[in-house]
C-alpha positions as CSV (number, residue, x, y, z in Angstrom):
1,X,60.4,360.0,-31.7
2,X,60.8,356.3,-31.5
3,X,63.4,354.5,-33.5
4,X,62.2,352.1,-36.1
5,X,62.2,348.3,-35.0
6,X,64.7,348.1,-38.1
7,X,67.1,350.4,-36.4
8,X,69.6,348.3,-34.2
9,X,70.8,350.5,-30.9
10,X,73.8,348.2,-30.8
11,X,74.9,349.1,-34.7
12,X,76.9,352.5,-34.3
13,X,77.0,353.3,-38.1
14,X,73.3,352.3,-38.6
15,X,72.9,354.7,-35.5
16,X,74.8,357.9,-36.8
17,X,72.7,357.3,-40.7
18,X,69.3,357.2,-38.7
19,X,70.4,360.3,-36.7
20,X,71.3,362.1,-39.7
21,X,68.2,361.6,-42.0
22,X,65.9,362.2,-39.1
23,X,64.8,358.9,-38.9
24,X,65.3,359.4,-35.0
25,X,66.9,361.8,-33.2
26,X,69.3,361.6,-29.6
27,X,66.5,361.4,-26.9
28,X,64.7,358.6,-28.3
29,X,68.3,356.8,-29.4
30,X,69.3,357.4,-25.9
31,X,65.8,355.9,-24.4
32,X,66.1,352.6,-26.9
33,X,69.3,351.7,-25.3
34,X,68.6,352.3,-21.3
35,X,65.5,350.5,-22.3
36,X,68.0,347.5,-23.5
37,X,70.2,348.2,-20.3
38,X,66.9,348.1,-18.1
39,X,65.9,344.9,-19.2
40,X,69.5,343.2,-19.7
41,X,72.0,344.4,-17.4
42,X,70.3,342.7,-14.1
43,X,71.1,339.7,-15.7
44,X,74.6,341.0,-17.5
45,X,75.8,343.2,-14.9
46,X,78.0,344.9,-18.1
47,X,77.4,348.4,-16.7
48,X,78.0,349.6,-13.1
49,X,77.2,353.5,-13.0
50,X,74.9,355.6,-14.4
51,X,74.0,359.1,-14.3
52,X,70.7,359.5,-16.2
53,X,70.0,362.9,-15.8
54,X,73.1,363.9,-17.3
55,X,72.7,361.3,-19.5
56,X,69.2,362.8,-20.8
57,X,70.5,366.2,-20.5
58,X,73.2,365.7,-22.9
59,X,70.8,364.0,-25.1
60,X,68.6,367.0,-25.0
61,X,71.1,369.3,-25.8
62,X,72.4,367.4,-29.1
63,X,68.5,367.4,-30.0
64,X,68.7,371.1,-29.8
65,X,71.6,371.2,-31.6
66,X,70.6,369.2,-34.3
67,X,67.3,371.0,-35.0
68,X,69.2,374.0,-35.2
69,X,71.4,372.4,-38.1
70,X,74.7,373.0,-35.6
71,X,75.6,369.3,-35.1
72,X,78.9,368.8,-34.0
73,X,79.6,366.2,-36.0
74,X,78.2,362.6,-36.7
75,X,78.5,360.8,-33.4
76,X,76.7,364.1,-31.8
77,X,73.4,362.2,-29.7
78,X,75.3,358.6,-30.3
79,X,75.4,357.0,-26.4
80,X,78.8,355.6,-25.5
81,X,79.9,353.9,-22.6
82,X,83.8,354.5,-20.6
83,X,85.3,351.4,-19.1
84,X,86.0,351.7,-15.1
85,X,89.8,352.3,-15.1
86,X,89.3,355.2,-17.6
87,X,88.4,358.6,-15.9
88,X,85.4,360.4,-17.0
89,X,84.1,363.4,-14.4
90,X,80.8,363.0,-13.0
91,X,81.8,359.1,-12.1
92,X,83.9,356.6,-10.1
93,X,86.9,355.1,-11.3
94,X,87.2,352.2,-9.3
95,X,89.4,350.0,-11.7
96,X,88.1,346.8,-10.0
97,X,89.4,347.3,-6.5
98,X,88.7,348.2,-3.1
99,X,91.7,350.1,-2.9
100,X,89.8,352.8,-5.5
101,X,86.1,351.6,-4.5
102,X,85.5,355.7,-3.1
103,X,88.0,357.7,-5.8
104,X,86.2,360.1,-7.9
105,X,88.4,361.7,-10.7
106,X,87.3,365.4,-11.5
107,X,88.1,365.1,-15.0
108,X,88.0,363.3,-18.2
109,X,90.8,361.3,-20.1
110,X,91.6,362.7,-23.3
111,X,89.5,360.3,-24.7
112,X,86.5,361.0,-22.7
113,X,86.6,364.4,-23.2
114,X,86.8,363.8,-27.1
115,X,83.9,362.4,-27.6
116,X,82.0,364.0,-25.4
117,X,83.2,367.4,-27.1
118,X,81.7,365.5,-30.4
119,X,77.9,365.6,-28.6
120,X,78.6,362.3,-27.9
121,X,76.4,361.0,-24.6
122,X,77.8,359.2,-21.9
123,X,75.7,356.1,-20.2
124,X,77.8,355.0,-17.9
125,X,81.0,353.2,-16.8
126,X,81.4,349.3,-17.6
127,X,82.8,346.7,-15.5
128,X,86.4,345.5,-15.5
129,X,88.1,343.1,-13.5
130,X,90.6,344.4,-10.2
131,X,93.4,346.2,-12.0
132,X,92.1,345.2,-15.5
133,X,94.6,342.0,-15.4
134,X,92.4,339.4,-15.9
135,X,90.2,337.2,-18.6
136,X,87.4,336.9,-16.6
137,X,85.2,340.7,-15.9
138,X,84.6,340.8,-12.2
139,X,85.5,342.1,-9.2
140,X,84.3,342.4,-5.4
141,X,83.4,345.8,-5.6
142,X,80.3,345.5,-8.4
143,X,80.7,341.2,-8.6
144,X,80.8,339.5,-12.2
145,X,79.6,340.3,-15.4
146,X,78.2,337.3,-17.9
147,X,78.3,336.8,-21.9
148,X,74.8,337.4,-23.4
149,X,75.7,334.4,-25.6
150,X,75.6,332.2,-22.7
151,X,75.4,333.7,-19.4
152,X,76.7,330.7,-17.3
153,X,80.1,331.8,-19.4
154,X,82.6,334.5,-19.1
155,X,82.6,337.2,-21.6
156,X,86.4,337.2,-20.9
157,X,87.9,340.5,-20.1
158,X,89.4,343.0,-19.1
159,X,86.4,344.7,-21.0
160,X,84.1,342.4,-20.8
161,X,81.5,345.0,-19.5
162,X,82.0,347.1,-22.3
163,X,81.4,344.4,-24.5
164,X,79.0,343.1,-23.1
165,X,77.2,346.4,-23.3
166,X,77.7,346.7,-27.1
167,X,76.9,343.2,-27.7
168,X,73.5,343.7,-26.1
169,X,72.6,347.1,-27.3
170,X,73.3,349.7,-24.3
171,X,74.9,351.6,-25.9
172,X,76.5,351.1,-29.7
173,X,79.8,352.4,-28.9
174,X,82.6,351.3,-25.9
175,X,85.7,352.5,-24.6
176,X,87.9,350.2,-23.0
177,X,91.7,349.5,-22.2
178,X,93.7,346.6,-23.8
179,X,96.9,346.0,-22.5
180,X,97.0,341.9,-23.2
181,X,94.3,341.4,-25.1
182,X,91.6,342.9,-22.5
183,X,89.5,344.5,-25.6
184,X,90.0,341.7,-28.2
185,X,89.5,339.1,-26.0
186,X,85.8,340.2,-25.3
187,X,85.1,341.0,-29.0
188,X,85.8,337.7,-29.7
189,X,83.8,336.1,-26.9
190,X,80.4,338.7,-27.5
191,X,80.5,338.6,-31.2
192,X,81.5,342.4,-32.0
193,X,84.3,343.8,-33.0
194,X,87.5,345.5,-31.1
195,X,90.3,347.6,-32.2
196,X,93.3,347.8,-30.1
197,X,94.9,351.0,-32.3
198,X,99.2,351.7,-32.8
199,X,100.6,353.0,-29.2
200,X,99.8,356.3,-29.0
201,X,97.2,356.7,-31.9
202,X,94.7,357.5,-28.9
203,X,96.2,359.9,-27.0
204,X,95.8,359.6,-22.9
205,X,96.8,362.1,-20.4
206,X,94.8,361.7,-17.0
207,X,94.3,357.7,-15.6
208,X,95.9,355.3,-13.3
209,X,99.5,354.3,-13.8
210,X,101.0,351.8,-16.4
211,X,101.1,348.4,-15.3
212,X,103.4,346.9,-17.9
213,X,105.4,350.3,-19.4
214,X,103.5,351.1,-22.6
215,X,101.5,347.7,-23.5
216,X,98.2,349.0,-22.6
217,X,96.4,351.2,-25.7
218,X,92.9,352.9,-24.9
219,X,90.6,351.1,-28.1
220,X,87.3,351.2,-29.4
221,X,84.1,348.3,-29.2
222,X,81.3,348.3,-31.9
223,X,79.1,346.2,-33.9
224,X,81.3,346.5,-36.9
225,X,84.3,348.3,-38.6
226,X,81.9,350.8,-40.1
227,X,80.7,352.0,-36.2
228,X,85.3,351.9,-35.0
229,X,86.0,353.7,-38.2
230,X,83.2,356.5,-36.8
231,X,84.8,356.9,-33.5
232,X,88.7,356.4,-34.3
233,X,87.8,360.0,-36.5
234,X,86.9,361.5,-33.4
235,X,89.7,359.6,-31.3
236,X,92.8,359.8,-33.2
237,X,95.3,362.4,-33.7
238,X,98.0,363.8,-31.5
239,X,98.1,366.1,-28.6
240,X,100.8,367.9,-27.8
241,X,100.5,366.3,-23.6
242,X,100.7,363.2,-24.8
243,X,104.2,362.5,-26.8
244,X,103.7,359.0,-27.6
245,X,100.7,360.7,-29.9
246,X,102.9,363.1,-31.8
247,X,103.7,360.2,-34.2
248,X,100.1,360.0,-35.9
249,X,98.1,362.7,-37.5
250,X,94.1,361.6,-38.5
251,X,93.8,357.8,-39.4
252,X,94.0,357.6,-42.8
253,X,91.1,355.2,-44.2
254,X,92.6,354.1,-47.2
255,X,90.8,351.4,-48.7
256,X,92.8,347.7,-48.8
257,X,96.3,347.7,-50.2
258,X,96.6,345.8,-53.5
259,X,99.1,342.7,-52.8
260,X,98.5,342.8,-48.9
261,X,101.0,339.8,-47.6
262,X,99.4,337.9,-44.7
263,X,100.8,335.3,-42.6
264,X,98.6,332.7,-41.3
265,X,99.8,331.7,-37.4
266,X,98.2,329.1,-35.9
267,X,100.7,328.3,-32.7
268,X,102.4,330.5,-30.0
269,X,103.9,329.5,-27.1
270,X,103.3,325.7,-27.7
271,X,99.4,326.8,-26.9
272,X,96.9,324.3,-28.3
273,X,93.8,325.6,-30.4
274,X,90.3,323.9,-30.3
275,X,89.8,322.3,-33.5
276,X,86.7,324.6,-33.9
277,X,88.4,327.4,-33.6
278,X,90.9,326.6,-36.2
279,X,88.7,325.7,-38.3
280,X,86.5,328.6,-38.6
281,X,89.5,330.7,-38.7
282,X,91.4,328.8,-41.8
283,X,87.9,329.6,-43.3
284,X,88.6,333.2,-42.7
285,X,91.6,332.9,-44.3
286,X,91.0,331.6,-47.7
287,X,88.1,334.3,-47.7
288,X,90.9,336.9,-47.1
289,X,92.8,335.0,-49.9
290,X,89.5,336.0,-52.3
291,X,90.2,339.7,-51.6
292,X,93.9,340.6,-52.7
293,X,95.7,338.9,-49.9
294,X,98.7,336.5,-50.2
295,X,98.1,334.1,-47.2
296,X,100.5,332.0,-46.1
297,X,100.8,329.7,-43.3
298,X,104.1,330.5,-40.4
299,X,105.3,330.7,-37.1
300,X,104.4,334.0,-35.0
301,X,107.4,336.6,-35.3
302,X,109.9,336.2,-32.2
303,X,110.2,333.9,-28.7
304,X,106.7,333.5,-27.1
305,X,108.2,332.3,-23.9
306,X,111.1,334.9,-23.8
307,X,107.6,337.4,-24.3
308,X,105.9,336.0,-21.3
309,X,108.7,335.9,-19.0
310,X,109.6,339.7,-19.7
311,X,105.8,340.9,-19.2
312,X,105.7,339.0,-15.9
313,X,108.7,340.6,-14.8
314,X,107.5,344.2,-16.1
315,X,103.7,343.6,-15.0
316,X,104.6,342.1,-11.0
317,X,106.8,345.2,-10.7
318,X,103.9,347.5,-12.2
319,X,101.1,345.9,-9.5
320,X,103.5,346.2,-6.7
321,X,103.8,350.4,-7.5
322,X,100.5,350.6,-7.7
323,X,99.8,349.0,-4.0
324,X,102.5,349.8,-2.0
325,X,101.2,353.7,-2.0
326,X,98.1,352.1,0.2
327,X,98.3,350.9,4.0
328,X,96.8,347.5,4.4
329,X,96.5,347.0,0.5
330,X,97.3,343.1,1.5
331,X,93.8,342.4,2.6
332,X,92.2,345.0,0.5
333,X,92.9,343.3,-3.0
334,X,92.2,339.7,-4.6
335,X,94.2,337.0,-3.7
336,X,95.6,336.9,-7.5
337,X,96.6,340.5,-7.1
338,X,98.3,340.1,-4.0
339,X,100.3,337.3,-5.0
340,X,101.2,339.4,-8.4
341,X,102.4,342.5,-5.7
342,X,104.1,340.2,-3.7
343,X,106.4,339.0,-6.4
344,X,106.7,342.4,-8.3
345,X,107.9,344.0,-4.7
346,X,111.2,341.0,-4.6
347,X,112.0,342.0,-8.0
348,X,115.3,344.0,-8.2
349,X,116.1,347.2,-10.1
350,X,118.3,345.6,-11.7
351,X,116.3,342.7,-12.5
352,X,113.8,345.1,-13.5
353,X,116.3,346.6,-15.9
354,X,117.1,343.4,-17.6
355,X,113.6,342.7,-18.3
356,X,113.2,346.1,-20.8
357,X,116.7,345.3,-22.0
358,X,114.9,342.3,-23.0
359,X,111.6,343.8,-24.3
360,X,114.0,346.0,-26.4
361,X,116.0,342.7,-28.2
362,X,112.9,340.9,-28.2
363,X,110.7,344.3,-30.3
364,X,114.5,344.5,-32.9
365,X,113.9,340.3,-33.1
366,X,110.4,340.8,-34.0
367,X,110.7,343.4,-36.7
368,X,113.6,341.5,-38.4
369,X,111.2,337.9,-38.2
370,X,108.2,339.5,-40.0
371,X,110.2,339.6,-43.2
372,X,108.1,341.0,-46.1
373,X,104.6,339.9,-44.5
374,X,102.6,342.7,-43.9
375,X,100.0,341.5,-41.3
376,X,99.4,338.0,-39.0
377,X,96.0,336.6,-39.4
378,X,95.3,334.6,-35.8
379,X,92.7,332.8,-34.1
380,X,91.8,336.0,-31.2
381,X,91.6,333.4,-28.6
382,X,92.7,329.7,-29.0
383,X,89.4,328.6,-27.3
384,X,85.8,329.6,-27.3
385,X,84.0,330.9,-24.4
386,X,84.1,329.2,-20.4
387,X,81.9,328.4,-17.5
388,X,82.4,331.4,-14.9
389,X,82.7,329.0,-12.2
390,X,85.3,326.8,-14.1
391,X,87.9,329.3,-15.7
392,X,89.9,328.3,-18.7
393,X,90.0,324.9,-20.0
394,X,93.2,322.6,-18.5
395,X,93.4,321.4,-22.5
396,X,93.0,323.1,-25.7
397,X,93.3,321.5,-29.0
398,X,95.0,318.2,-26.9
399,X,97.8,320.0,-25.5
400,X,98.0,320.9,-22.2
401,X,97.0,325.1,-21.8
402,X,99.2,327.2,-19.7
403,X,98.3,330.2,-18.0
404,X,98.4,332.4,-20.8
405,X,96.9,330.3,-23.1
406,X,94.2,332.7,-23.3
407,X,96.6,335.8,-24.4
408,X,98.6,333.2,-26.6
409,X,98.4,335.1,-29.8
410,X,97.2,338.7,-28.6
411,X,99.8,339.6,-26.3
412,X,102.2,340.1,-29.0
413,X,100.3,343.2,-30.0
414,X,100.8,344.9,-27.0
415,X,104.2,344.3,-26.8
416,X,104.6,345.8,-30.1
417,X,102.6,348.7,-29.8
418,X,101.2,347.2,-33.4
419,X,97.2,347.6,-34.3
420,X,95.3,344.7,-33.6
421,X,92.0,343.9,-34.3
422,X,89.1,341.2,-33.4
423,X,86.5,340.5,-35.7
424,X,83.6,337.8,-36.0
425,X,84.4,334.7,-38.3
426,X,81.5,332.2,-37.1
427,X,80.2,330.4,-34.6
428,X,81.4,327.2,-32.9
429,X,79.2,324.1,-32.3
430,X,77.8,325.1,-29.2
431,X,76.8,328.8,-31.0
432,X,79.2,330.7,-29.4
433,X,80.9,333.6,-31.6
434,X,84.6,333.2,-32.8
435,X,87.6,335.8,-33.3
436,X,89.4,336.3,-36.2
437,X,92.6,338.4,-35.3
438,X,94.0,340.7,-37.4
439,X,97.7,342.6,-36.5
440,X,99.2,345.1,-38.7
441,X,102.6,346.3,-38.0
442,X,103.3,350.0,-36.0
443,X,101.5,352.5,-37.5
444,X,99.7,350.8,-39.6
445,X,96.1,350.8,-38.3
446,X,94.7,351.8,-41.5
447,X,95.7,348.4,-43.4
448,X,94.3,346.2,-40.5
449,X,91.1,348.7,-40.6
450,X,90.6,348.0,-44.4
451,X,91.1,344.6,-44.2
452,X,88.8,344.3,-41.2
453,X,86.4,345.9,-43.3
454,X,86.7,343.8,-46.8
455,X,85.9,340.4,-44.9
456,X,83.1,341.9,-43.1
457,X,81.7,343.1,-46.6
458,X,82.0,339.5,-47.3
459,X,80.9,337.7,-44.8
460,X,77.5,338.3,-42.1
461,X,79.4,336.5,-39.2
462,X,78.9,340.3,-37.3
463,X,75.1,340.8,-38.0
464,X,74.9,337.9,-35.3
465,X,73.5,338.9,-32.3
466,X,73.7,337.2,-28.9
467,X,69.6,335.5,-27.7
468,X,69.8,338.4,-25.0
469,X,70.6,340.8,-27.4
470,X,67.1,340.5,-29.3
471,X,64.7,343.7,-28.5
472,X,63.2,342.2,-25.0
């Protein structure tokens, strides 16, 4: 059975309703998106492995299942894809790098293993830059990987394959890693949305070490809050190996809290934003101000610059653990990830100790600055999408950009274990999709879910599909 030319393979919700009225069924779902990935990824390069008989095998199976009325549950026949730092049996987990160009894990992360215990069927593994620490996707183990919007520009990163992949149609579902912004970031630059959950609301228990102690979160890439509230029901929920999970039972989905205070942040870190960019997202903001929400305009909660010099301290030290265990890892990694090692390896212990003493003042500083606001509304990404060959812009919005500018206002997530989420809000001059970011505080994912969700009901800003996203 072919899906109808109404059904969208990138729209995970529109996906699971056509799977359960018949209107298709997992072999032909699975078919309509390597079709996609045939066509696209040559020109994308969003996913790097495959293994299509498996693929179809597990497609076959949820077929069976379904005709026999035993469905496992809704996302049983929906095709998923894993990003490469996460392990998942059957494929390489090279996380970008040389140094793990040959390693094959032998089994799946917790998450992997969820979904695929759901009947959920497994593509293939996206691309991610060396170590995932970058805004850029690409590497010189499978090269770069390009935004369908424009593909002379970066689809930022760390996930960029992944959402590049969702943006496209290979698959309506992603899993990725965001430890900086690495799944928002590419939301925002492909015109999807990407949930970066509460520490620990996805539990994790095989994968490569921490880089920055417990900033990175496994989250979740779809079309829409409808397909991330679909797989955060299969995702979420403690287990018993992974304490930081014992916190959370299922996600609640609650609809929007009456009276939800949000605070408006246009600045962090004396980081310009492109007068595009800000504009679009003040538009998002008085349509949040139509739905309940108190908005009001403030300064983001705590010391930007204390918050990047800690994470340098804490990510340097994290690179240089991950290295040293190889001989000759100098000429086996990036030039950017050497010079990160390098640093991390002249760091004292007790230097190293200082910098969580002063993650732990800077999280108390934070809590006590939020006051009685209940979520930050952001831009995702002070400026739209870049040439490849360029990198980020020197200025944004007039002012000179640092470094970081691109992390600017979604590092602070991370850094807070809070829920964060990137959401379509328009495009800018040049066509290119922009982020609206949404962070709630710890533990509550379910607020920033619903609110997510009530501007999406409002708006169409994430029916947009990129030019090489049309059926080719």
């Amino acid at each position: 059975m072919e899906p109808p030319a109404s059904l969208p393979v990138d729209d995970l919700a529109e996906a699971v309703t056509a799977l359960a009225e018949g209107r298709t069924d997992p072999e032909a779902l699975l078919e309509a998106c390597l079709a996609r990935l045939s066509a696209l990824n040559p020109r994308l390069n969003a996913v790097i492995a495959m293994d299509l008989p498996a693929a179809r095998a597990a497609a076959a199976a949820s077929l069976s299942r379904r005709r026999a009325g035993r469905a496992l549950g809704p996302l049983d026949g929906v095709p998923f894809t894993v990003k490469d730092n996460l392990y998942a049996a059957g494929f390489g987990a090279s996380w970008g790098s040389r140094l793990f160009k040959d390693f094959a894990p032998r089994v799946d992360d917790l998450c992997v293993a969820r979904l695929r215990a759901a009947g959920a069927v497994l593509v293939g593994k996206t691309n991610t830059p060396e170590f995932a620490l970058a805004v850029h996707t690409g590497n010189p183990v499978f090269g770069t990987t390009r935004n369908p919007w424009n593909t002379a520009l970066v689809p930022s990163g760390s996930s960029g394959g992944a959402a590049a992949a969702v943006a496209t149609g290979m698959a309506p579902l992603a899993i990725g890693t965001d430890a900086g912004g690495s799944i928002r970031l590419p939301a925002s630059f492909t015109g999807i949305s990407g949930f970066k959950p509460s520490t620990g609301r996805i539990p994790r228990l095989h994968g490569f070490p921490p880089l920055s102690l417990d900033y990175q979160a496994i989250g979740v890439m779809a079309r829409d809050v409808a397909g991330i509230r679909l797989a955060m029901a299969v995702l979420a929920g403690g287990d018993a190996r992974d304490r930081a999970s014992l916190a959370f039972g299922a996600l609640d989905e609650a609809p929007l809290a009456p009276g939800t205070r949000a605070r408006l942040v246009m600045e962090a870190g004396g980081e310009g934003v492109d007068p595009a960019v800000a504009a679009l997202v003040r538009d998002a903001a008085s349509v949040l101000a139509t739905i309940g929400c108190t908005v009001t305009e403030g300064a983001l909660p705590g010391d930007a610059i204390q918050l990047r010099d800690v994470s340098a301290v804490l990510s340097a030290v994290g690179v240089a653990r991950v290295v040293e265990a190889h001989q000759g890892w100098r000429d086996a990694v990036t030039p950017p990830i050497r010079a990160t090692a390098e640093r991390g390896l002249a760091i004292s212990a007790t230097d190293y100790a200082r910098a969580q003493d002063g993650l732990a003042a800077w999280r108390a500083a934070v809590g006590a600055a939020m006051g009685d606001d209940d979520v930050l509304v952001t831009p995702t990404c002070p400026a739209p999408p870049w040439p490849i060959d360029s990198g980020p812009p020197a200025t944004v919005g007039g002012r000179q950009a640092g470094p970081r500018m691109p992390v600017a206002f979604t590092a602070f997530a991370n850094a807070m274990g809070w829920p964060a989420i990137s959401i379509p809000c328009g495009l800018s001059p040049d066509g290119l999709p922009i982020g609206l970011h949404i962070i709630g505080r710890y533990g509550e994912d379910a607020r920033v879910l619903a609110l997510a969700e009530a501007f999406q009901q409002r708006t169409a800003w994430h029916k947009a599909r990129p030019p090489l996203g049309e059926t080719p």
